[in-house]
C-alpha positions as CSV (number, residue, x, y, z in Angstrom):
1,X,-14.2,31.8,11.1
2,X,-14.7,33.2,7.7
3,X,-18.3,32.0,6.2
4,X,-16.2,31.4,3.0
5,X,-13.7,28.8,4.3
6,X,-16.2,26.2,5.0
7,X,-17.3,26.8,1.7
8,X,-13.3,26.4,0.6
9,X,-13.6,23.1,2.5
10,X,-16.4,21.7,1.3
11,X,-15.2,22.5,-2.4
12,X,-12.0,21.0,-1.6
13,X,-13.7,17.9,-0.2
14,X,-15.3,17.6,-3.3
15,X,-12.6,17.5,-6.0
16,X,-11.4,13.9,-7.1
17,X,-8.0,12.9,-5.6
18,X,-5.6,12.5,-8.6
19,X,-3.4,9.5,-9.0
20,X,0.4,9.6,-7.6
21,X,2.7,8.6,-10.8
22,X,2.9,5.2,-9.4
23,X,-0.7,4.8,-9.3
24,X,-1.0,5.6,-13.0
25,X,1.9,2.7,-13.4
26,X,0.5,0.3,-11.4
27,X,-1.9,-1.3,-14.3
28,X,0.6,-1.5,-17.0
29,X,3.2,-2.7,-14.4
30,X,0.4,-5.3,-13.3
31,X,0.2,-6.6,-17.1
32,X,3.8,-6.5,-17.6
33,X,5.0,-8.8,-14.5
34,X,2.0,-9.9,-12.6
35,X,4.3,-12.4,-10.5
36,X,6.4,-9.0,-9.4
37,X,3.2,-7.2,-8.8
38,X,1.1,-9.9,-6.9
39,X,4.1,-11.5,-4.8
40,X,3.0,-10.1,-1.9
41,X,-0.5,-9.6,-2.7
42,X,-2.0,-12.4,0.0
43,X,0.0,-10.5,3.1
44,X,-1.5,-6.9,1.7
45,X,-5.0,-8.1,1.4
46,X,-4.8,-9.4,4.1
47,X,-3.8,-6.1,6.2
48,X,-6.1,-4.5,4.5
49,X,-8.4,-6.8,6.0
50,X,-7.2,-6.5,9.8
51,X,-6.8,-2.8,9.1
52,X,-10.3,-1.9,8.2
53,X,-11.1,-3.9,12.1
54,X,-8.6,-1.8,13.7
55,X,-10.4,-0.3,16.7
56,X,-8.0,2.0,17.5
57,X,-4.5,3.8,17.2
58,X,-2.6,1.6,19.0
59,X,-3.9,-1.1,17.3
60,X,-3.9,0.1,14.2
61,X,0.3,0.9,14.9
62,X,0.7,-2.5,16.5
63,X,-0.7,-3.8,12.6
64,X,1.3,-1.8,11.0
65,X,4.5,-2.6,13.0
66,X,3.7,-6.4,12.7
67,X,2.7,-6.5,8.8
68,X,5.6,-4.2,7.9
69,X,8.2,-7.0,9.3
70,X,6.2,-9.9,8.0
71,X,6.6,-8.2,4.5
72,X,10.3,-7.8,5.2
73,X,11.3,-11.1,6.5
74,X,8.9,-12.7,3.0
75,X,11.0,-10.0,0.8
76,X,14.5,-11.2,2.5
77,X,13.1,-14.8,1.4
78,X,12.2,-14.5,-1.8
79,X,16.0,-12.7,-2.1
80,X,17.6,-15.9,-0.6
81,X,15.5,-18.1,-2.3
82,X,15.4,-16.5,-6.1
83,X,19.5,-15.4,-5.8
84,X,19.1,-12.3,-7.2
85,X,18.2,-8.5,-5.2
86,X,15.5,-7.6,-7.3
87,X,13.7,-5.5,-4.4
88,X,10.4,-4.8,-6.8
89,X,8.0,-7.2,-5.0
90,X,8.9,-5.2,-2.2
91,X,8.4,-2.1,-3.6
92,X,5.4,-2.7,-5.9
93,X,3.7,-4.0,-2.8
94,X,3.1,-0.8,-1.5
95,X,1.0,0.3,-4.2
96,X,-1.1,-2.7,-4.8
């Protein structure tokens, strides 16, 4: 190995990660319509929860797999229930 490539590394490690375009929308989106932005904030906190527990790869998946159709079946709901296929709940739940 080159001596200058864990050097590379460690320089790399270093440097802040930069916000994704969506990341940098997510406040103002948040302020804008909270009841869009939080709809599914109880089910991602509470991955977030199970996730950080997650002992292993397969469990980790097997989380993944189950909160991915729980958020599904609650944004299929909320369609049925508000009339309308405004998907953003669904989508802005990713970047909460």
């Amino acid at each position: 190995m080159s001596p200058s490539l864990p050097l590379l590394l460690a320089a790399a490690l270093a440097l802040p990660a930069r916000a994704t375009v969506e990341e940098e929308r997510l406040p103002r989106a948040a302020a804008a319509m909270p009841a869009v932005i939080d709809a599914f904030a109880g089910l991602v906190g509470d991955f977030g929860h199970d996730w950080s527990k997650a002992r292993d790869a397969r469990e980790a998946q097997a989380l993944a797999r189950e909160y991915g159709r729980r958020l599904w079946l609650g944004a299929k709901a909320g369609i049925r229930q508000r009339g309308d296929f405004d998907d953003r709940p669904l989508y802005w739940a990713g970047w909460r």
